[in-house]
C-alpha positions, -999 to +999 in steps of 0.1 A: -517-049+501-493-038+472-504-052+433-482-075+422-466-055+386-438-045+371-433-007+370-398+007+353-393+049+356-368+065+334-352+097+344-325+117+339-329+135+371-318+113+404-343+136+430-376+131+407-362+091+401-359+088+441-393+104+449-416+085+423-398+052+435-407+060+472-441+071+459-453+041+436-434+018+460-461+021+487-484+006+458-471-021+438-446-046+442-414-043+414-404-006+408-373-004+391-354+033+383-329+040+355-314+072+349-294+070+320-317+057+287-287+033+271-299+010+302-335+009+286-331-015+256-310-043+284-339-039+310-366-042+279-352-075+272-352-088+310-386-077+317-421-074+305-429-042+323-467-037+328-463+004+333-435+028+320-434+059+333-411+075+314-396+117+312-397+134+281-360+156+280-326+140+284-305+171+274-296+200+290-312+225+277-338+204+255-375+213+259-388+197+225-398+163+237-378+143+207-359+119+230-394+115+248-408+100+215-378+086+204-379+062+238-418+056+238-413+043+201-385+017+214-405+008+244-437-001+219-417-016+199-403-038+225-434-049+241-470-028+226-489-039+253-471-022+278-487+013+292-462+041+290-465+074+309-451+106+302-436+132+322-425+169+313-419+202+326-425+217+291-465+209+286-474+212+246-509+210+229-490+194+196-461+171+218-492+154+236-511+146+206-481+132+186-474+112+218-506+097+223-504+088+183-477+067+192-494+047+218-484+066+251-514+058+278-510+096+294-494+131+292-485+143+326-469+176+336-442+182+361-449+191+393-472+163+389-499+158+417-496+124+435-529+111+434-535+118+398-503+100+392-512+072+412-545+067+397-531+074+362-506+041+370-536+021+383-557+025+352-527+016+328-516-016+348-555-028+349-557-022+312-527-038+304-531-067+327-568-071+308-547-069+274-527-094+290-552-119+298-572-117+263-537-122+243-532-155+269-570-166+263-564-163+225-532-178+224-545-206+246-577-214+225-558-220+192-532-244+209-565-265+230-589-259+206-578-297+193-576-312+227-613-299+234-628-319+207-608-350+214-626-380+220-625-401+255-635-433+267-630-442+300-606-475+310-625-508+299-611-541+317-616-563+346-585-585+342-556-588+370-531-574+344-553-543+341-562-540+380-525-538+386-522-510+359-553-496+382-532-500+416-501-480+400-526-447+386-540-448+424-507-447+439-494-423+412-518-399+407-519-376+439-481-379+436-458-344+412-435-377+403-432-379+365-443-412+345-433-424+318-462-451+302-443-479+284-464-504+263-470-513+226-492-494+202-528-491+204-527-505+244-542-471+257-510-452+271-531-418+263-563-431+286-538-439+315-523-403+310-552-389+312-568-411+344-534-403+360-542-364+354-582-363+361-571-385+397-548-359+404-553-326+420-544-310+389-577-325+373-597-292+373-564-277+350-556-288+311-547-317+301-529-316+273-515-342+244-486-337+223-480-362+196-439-361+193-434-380+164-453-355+147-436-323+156-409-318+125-373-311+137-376-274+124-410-269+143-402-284+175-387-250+194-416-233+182-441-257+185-431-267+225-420-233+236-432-208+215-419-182+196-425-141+194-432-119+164-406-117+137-388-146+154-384-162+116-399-161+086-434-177+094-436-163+127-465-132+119-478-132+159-468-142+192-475-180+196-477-198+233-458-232+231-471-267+242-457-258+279-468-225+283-505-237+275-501-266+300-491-247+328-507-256+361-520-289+343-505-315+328-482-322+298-487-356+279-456-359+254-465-389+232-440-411+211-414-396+230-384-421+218-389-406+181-366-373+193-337-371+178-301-363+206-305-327+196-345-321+206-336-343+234-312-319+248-335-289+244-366-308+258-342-320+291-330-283+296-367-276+300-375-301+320-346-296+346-348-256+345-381-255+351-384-222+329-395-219+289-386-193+267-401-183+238-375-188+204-369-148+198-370-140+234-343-134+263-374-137+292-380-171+306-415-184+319-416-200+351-432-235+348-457-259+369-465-290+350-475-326+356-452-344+329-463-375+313-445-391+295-453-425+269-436-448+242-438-479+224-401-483+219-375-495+246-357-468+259-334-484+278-321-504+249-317-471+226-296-455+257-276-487+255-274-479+219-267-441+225-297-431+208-317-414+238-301-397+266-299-417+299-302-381+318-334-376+298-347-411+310-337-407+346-357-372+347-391-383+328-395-425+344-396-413+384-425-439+379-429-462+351-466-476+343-463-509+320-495-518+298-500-546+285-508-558+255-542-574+246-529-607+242-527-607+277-554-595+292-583-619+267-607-619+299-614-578+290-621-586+252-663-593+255-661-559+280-641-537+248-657-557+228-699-542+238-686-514+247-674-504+213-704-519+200-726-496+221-707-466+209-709-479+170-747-484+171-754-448+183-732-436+156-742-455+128-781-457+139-782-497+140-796-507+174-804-541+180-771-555+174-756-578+195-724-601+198-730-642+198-710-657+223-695-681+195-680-646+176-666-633+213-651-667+218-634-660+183-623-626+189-606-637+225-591-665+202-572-640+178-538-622+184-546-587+183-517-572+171-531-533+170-544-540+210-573-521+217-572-498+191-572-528+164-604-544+183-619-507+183-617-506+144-627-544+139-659-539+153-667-504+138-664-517+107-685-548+113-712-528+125-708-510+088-706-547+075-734-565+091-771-570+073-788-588+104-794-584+142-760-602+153-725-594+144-709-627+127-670-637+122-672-626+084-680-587+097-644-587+111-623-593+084-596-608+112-563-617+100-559-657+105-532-663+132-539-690+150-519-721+142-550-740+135-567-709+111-537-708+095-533-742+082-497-750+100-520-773+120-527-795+089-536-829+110-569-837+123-553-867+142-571-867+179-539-868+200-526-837+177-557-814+183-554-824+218-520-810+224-531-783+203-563-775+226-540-781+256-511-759+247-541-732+238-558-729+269-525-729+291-509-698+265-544-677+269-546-681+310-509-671+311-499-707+332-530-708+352-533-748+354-564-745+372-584-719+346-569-737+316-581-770+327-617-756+338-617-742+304-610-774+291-635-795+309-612-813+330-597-815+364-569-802+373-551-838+380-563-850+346-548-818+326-513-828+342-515-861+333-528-849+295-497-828+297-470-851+307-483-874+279-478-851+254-447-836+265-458-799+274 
């Protein structure tokens, strides 16, 4: 079975190119020859060559080894992880030990002896492969470092608007389609990403979140594909982009109607190629990602608008998951609701607390214009807030909304709170006759009659 690496040989001489070719050939699987050295800065910049096993004399005549340096130094400078080998007829005590100051891996003498060859190869492609892995590992760790300490709460909700949104991750998730996750802020378009990813069979890869509104415009090359050493100003090491450190698992671009046309473009190219390269770099990454797209903004609209790319829409929305908001789904608020509360009591050492059914009924009551993550926030800070055992109204701080809160329903005239209460019930169960009027105490005959007398 021949190793999978990348092996260039540079020599003058067309016999010695042909017989180490046939030689490391039997061994590993991309051997490439040159024999004139202006070819070696063009195949530097195509390939990351694992082994280089390079001659030492270009000149007729020349014995001293100069060009020898002179192409070890470019091929370090190029990539100095790469293991370069050295071959000469003219052996020297003071040529090996300036070359193996420079970084060469080994000094070998023409005739050279197979095996020793061979096994000289093998020990430089291990140790750069090793080199390899350690620079991926490190680059990896800074970029997910972040993601590892990110919280995660699982899905919270029993209501049919959230059991459909349950339906489309099941049917989704075993799928390579990409989705795009539509839906206001705060409504949990991360946790959906993420149940989409941990269902798939990607789950035992990264998942990883990118925040795209806040990337900077200057960043975003860098910051999404990486750049190498020297790149621009900033750029002191090589750095793996967002995609590299995602490959194999899945990509979660957030907010991704902030890009401007111009990132757009870039991001699409990616996307339809396939391939990343690093800004600085002429060698492209092959890619295999999950992408996952989300947004609280209406794409279609801004393409109608001309202010995201429709191509860009077609390629990310294969499958488009709707959540919606709160407002809608007021049966999961007592589940969010004790669930936060269980999390906030741990954390701020208050066990014992509990919600009264009249403060739940108040909570289902209000608008929730920050979804989940508002509700989330409302009761950490009433677990701050609260001096007894049960969590009251006051703890919450709530914005008044409701038209009777608010004072726009200024009559206490019975047939007025009656419409009010009717009207009420009808809005929260979305229509449902028969839930509103069970909610209201009434049969279902007696809630239309209530409503044609009122004119709803």
């Amino acid at each position: 079975m021949k190793q999978k690496a990348k092996i260039l040989i540079l020599d003058d001489d067309n016999y010695v190119l042909l017989s180490l070719r046939i030689l490391i050939e039997q061994h590993y699987t991309d051997v490439r020859g040159i024999n004139n050295p202006a070819q070696l800065e063009t195949a530097l910049q195509e390939n990351d060559f694992d082994v280089v096993v390079l001659d030492m004399n270009f000149m007729a005549g020349d014995t001293s080894g100069r060009d020898g340096l002179k192409y070890l130094r470019q091929i370090k400078e190029a990539n100095p992880k790469t293991s370069v080998l050295l071959l000469t007829a003219y052996a020297e005590i003071d040529l090996a030990v300036e070359a193996m100051r420079l970084g060469a891996f080994d000094f070998l003498v023409k005739p050279w002896e197979n095996e020793k060859l061979l096994a000289s190869i093998k020990t430089a492609f291990e140790l750069n492969a090793s080199a390899r892995k350690i620079e991926q590992l490190e680059s990896g760790k800074s970029v997910l470092l972040q993601e590892l300490n990110a919280p995660f709460h699982n899905i919270i909700g029993d209501s049919p608007a959230i059991k459909q949104v349950f339906r489309q991750i099941d049917k989704v998730a075993k799928t390579k389609a990409n989705v795009l996750i539509t839906g206001e802020n705060g409504t949990g378009k991360e946790l959906v990403a993420r149940a989409i990813h941990n269902a798939s069979d990607r789950s035992s890869e990264i998942f990883l979140n990118v925040d795209m509104g806040a990337i900077s415009e200057s960043l975003f090359e860098s910051e999404l594909f990486g750049h190498k050493k020297g790149a621009f100003t900033d750029a002191r090491n090589d750095r793996m982009g967002k995609f590299e450190a995602a490959n194999g698992g899945t990509l979660f671009l957030d907010e991704i109607g902030n890009l401007s046309l111009p990132l757009q473009a870039k991001l699409l190219r990616v996307i339809q190629e396939q391939k990343v390269t690093r800004v600085g770099e002429n060698k492209s990454t092959d890619l295999d990602i999950r992408l996952i797209c989300a947004t609280n903004a209406q794409l279609e609209d801004m393409v109608k608008a001309e202010e995201f790319r429709q191509d860009l829409l077609f390629r990310i929305n294969t499958i488009e998951i709707q959540l919606p908001p709160l407002r809608e789904r007021t049966e999961d608020i007592p589940l969010l609701a004790n669930h936060f509360l269980e999390s906030y009591k741990q954390k701020y050492k208050k066990t014992g607390l509990y919600v009264p059914d009249y403060v739940i009924n108040r909570l289902i009551k209000y608008d929730w214009p920050g979804n989940i993550r508002e509700l989330q926030h409302a009761i950490e800070r009433a677990v701050i807030m609260c001096d007894g055992k049960q969590l009251q109204v006051s703890d919450f701080n709530l914005k008044e909304t409701n038209e009777a809160e608010s004072g726009t329903l200024n009559s206490f005239n019975l047939d007025d709170l009656e419409k009010w209460a009717i009207e009420s019930a009808i809005k929260k169960h979305q229509g449902n006759i028969s839930h509103a009027a069970q909610e209201l105490g009434l049969s279902r005959g007696a809630l239309y009659r209530r409503m044609e007398k009122h004119g709803i």
